[in-house]
Structures are given as structure tokens and as C-alpha cells.
PAKE-493433 format. One record per residue (C-alpha): x, y, z. Coordinates in Angstrom, 2 decimals. Last residue first. Layout:
REM PAKE-493433
@x->X | y->Y | z->Z
...
This chain:
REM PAKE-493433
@x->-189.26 | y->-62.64 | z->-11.89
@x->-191.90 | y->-62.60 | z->-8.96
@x->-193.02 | y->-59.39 | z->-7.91
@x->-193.28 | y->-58.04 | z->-4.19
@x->-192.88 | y->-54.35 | z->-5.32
@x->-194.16 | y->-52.97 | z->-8.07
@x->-194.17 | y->-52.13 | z->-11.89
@x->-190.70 | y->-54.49 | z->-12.57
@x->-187.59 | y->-53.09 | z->-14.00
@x->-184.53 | y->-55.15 | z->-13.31
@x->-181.57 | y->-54.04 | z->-11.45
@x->-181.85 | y->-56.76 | z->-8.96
@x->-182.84 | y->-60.16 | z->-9.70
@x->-184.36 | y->-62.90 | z->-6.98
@x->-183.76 | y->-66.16 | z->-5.58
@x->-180.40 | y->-67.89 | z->-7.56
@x->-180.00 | y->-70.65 | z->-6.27
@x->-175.45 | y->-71.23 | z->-6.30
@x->-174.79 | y->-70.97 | z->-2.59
@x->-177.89 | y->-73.72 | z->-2.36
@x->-181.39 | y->-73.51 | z->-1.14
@x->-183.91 | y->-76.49 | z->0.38
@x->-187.49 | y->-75.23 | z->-0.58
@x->-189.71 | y->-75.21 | z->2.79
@x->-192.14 | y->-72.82 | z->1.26
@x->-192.84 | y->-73.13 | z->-2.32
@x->-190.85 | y->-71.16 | z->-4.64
@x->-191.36 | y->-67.77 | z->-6.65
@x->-187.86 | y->-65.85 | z->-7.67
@x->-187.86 | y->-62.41 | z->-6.99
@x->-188.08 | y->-59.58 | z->-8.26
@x->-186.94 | y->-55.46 | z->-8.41
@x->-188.23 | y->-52.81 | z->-8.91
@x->-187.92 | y->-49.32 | z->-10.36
@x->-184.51 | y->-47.27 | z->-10.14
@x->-182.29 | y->-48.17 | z->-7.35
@x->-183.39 | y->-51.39 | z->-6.96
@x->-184.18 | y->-52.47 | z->-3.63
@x->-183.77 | y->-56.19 | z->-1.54
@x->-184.40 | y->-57.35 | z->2.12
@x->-183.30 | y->-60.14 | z->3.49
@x->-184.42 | y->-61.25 | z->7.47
@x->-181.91 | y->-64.31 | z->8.10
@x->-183.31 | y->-66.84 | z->10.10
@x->-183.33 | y->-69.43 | z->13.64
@x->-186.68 | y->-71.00 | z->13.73
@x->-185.29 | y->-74.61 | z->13.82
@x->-182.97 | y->-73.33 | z->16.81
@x->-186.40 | y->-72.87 | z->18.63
@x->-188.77 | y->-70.49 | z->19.97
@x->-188.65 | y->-67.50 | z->17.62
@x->-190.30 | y->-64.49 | z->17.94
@x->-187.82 | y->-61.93 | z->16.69
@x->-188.95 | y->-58.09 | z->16.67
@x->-191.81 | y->-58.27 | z->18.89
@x->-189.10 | y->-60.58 | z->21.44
@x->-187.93 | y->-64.15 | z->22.04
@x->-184.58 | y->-63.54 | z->22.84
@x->-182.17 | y->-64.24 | z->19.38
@x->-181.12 | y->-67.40 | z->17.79
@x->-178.25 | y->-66.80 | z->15.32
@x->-176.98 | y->-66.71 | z->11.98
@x->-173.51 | y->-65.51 | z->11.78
@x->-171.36 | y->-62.44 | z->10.88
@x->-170.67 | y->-60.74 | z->7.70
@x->-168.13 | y->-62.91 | z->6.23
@x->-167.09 | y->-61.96 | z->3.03
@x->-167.76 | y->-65.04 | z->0.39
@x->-169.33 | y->-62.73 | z->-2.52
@x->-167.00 | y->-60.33 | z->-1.86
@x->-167.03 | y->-57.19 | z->0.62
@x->-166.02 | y->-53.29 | z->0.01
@x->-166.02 | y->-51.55 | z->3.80
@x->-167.53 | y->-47.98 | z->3.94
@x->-169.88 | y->-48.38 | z->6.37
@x->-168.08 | y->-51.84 | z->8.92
@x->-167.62 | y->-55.31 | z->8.99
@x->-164.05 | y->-54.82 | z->9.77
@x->-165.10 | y->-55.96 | z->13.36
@x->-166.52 | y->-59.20 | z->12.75
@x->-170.55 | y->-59.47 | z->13.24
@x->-171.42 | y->-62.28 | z->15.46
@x->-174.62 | y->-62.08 | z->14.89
@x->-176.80 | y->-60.98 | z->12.52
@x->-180.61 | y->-61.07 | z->12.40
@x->-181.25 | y->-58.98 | z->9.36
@x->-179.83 | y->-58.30 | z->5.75
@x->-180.83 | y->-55.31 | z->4.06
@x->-180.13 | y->-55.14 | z->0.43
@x->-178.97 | y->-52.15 | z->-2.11
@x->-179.50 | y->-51.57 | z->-5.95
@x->-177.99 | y->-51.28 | z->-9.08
@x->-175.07 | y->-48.02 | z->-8.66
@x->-174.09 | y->-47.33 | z->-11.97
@x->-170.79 | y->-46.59 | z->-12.21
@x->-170.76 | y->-48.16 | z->-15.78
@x->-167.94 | y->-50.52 | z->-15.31
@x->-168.11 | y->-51.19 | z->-11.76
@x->-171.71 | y->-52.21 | z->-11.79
@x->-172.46 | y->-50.97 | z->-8.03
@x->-174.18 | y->-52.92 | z->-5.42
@x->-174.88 | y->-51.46 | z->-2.32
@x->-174.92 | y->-53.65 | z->1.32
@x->-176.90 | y->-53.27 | z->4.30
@x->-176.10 | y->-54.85 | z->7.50
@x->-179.34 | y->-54.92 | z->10.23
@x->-177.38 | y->-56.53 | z->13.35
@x->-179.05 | y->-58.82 | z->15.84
@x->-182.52 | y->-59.32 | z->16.76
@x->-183.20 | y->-58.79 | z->20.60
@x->-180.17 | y->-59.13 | z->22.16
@x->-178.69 | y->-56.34 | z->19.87
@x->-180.47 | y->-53.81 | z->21.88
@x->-181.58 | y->-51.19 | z->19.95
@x->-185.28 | y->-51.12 | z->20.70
@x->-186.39 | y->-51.01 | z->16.73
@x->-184.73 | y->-53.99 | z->15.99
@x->-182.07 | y->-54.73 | z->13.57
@x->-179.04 | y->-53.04 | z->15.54
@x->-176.99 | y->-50.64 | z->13.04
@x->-174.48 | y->-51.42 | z->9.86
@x->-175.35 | y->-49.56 | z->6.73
@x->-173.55 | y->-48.89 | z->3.69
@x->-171.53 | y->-51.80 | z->3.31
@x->-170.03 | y->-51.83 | z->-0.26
@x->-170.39 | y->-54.53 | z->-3.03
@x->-168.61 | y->-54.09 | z->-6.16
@x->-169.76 | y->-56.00 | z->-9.78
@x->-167.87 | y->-56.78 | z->-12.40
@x->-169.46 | y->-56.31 | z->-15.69
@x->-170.32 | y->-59.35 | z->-17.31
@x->-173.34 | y->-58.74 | z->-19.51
@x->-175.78 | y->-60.26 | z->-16.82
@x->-174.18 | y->-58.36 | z->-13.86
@x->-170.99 | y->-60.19 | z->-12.14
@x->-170.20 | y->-60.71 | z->-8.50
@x->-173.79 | y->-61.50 | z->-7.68
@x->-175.38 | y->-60.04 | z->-4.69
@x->-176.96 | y->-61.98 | z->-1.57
@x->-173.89 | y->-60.62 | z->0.51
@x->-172.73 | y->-63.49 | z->3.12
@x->-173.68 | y->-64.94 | z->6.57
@x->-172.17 | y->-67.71 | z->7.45
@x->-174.06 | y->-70.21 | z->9.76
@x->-173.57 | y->-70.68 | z->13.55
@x->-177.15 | y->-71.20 | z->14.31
@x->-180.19 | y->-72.98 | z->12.06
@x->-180.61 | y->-71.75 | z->9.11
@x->-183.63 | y->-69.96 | z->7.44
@x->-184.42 | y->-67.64 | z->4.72
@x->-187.00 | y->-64.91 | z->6.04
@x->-188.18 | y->-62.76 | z->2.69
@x->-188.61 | y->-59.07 | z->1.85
@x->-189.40 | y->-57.39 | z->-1.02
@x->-189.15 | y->-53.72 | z->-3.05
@x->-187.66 | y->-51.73 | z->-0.40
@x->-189.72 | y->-48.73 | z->1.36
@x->-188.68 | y->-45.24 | z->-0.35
@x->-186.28 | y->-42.86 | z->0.45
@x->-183.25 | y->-43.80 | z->-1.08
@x->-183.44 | y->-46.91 | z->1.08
@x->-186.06 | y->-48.50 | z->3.44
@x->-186.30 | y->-50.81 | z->6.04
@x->-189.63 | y->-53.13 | z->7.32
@x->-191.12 | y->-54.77 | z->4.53
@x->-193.28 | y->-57.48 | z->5.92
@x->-193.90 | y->-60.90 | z->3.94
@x->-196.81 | y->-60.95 | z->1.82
@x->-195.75 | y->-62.55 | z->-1.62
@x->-191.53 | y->-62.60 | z->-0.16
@x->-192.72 | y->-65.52 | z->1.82
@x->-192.70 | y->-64.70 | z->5.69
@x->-195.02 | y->-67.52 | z->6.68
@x->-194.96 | y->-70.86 | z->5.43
@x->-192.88 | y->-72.22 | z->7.91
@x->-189.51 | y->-72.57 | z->6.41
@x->-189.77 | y->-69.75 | z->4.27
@x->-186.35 | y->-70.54 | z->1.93
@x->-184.31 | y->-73.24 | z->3.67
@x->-180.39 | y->-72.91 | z->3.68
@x->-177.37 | y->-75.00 | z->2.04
@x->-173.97 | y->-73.68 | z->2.25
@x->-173.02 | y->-69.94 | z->2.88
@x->-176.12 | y->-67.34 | z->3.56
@x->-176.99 | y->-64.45 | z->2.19
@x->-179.02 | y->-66.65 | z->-0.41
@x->-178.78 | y->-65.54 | z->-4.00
@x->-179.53 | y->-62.14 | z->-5.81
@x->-178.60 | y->-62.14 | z->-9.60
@x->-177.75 | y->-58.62 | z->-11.02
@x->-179.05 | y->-57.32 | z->-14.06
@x->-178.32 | y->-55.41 | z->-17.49
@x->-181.83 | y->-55.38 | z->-19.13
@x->-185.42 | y->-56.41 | z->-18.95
@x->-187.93 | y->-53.70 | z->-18.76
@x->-191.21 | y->-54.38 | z->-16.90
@x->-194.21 | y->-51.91 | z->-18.46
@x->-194.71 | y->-48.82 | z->-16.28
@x->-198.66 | y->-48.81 | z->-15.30
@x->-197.79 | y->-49.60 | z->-11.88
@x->-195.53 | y->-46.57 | z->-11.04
@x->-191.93 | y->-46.84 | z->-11.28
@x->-189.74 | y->-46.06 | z->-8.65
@x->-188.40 | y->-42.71 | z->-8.68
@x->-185.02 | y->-41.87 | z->-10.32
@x->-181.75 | y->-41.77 | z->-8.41
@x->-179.61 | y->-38.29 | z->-9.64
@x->-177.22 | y->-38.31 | z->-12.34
@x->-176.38 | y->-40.96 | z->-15.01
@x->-179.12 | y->-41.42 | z->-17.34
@x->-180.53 | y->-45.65 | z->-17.19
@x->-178.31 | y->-48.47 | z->-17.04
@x->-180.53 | y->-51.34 | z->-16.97
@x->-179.39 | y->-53.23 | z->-13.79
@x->-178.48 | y->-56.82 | z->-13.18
@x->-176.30 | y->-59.70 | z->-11.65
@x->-174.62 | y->-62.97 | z->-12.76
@x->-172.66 | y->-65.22 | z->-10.42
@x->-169.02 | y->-66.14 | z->-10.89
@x->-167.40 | y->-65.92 | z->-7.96
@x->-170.43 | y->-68.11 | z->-6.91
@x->-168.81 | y->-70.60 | z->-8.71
@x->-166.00 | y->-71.72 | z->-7.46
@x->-162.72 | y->-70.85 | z->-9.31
């Protein structure tokens, strides 16, 4: 069994019912069941390439549950790579973890799919609680297969389309293959979530682990 089937993932479990607020900043970080978020992308990938869209200050530009998500990050590879869910299979304790697309809608802001791709967002639910741990947005897709669609359960290795090089636009200004990226973002449902600090340029793996959902951090854009 590879080992991405594998992966660990988190989320303390808090009172079933509705989704709580995000924490404020004075909430102290609580660690607890989690979910491990790796790179949507199959094979080996480059985390900030350029030193410029590092999860520290890179834009947040979706939302879920009604608030802004928690980080954002640009993880390149060049075109014709598999894109995949980010989320772990398993939560830290073990529970299996289900994957669901909730959202599948042009990236950019005009549309046109020429101009960025597909925006697919995915939940992640601990299957043994029912807890539902938190969602990510994953940007720049092409080539998205038709059963890629709201509603649709995926696995770690579910194809979601393909990393691609868009027109040069406000939404995607990139001038090369080189430049060619994945947009992820990442959201707990209750608090925040982290991620995982690296220098720019860092070579990635299916099995680096870059950030943890479903733990309780005070704010967004937090390293674990």
C-alpha cells in the first residue's frame, strides 16, 4: 500500500451542531485530532519557487463558512502534472478520513477559464466522528475530468485535473512554463489552521507533509 494512503490528518472534535467562529487571537493553540495537508500535486513539486507567494504573506483570495481561509501558498510544477486533494486519508488517531468536492467554478474573477483555470474545493470529514475538519481551495486547474464534480467523494490519488500555463492575465501573471502553479488554499472549520515553514524553492514530495488542518491556532498564516 503506498503511502500516501496512509497519511495522517487532524481536527479536535469540538460539540456537534452548528460551525463555531474562528478563534480570536488571545485563544491559546489546542493540539488534538488532526489532519495532515500535503502537496495537491502527484510526484515531486517546488514550494514558492520565486520567493513570492509564501503562505507568511501570500494573498488569501476564497473563503468558506463565511470567513476568509486561514493560508494560502503557490506550489509549483511545470505543465501536465496531477493534481490531487492536499488532505490526508487518515486523522492523527486513525480515523478514516472522506474528501468531498464542494466547489468546482472558474478561478478568476472574469470567468473565463483561459485566464486561470478551475477553483476545486474539497471538505474533509473524519468519518468516524462526523466531524467535518476543514475545506481547501485549489487553483489553476486544467484539464478537469468530467466526474470532477459538487458532490463527488475523491481519494488521496483522484485526479482533479492538471497543472497548467494560463494567458498572462491580473489573475495569473506568469511568463513561462517555470512559473506554471497550483494556488492552495486551506480552512479549518473551527479556529485555524498551519502550516509548515520552509524556505522558498524547497523541492516537495507526495509524502511532505506542508501544513495541519483541524488544529487550533489564534490566526491565520501560522506556522505549525
Amino acid at each position: 500500500m503506498h503511502l500516501r494512503f496512509a497519511r495522517t490528518a487532524a481536527a479536535v472534535v469540538l460539540a456537534l451542531g452548528a460551525a463555531v467562529a474562528p478563534a480570536t487571537a488571545a485563544s491559546a493553540h489546542a493540539d488534538g485530532d488532526w489532519v495532515s495537508v500535503y502537496p495537491p500535486i502527484q510526484g515531486s513539486s517546488t514550494w514558492d519557487r520565486f520567493g513570492q507567494s509564501g503562505p507568511a504573506s501570500h494573498h488569501i483570495v476564497f473563503g468558506n463558512w463565511g470567513y476568509t481561509n486561514d493560508w494560502a501558498v503557490d506550489i509549483y510544477r511545470n505543465p501536465g502534472g496531477t493534481i490531487v486533494s492536499p488532505f490526508g486519508s487518515k486523522t492523527a488517531s486513525g480515523h478514516p478520513v472522506a474528501v468531498t468536492v464542494v466547489t468546482v467554478r472558474p478561478g478568476c474573477a472574469t470567468g473565463n477559464l483561459a485566464d486561470g483555470g478551475y477553483r476545486i474545493g474539497l471538505e474533509a470529514r473524519d468519518t468516524t466522528t462526523g466531524q467535518v475538519l476543514a475545506r481547501a481551495d485549489v487553483m489553476h486547474v486544467n484539464n478537469k475530468p468530467g466526474g470532477i464534480a459538487v458532490g463527488a467523494t475523491v481519494g488521496p490519488w483522484t485526479k482533479l485535473g492538471e497543472t497548467g500555463r494560463f494567458r498572462y492575465s491580473s489573475c495569473y501573471q506568469v511568463n513561462g512554463d517555470s512559473g506554471a502553479h497550483v494556488h492552495l488554499e486551506v480552512i479549518n472549520q473551527h479556529r485555524y489552521s498551519c502550516y509548515i515553514a520552509r524556505g522558498a524553492n524547497t523541492g516537495l514530495g507526495d509524502e511532505t507533509v506542508i501544513g495541519r488542518a483541524g488544529v487550533h491556532y489564534t490566526g491565520q498564516r501560522q506556522a505549525c
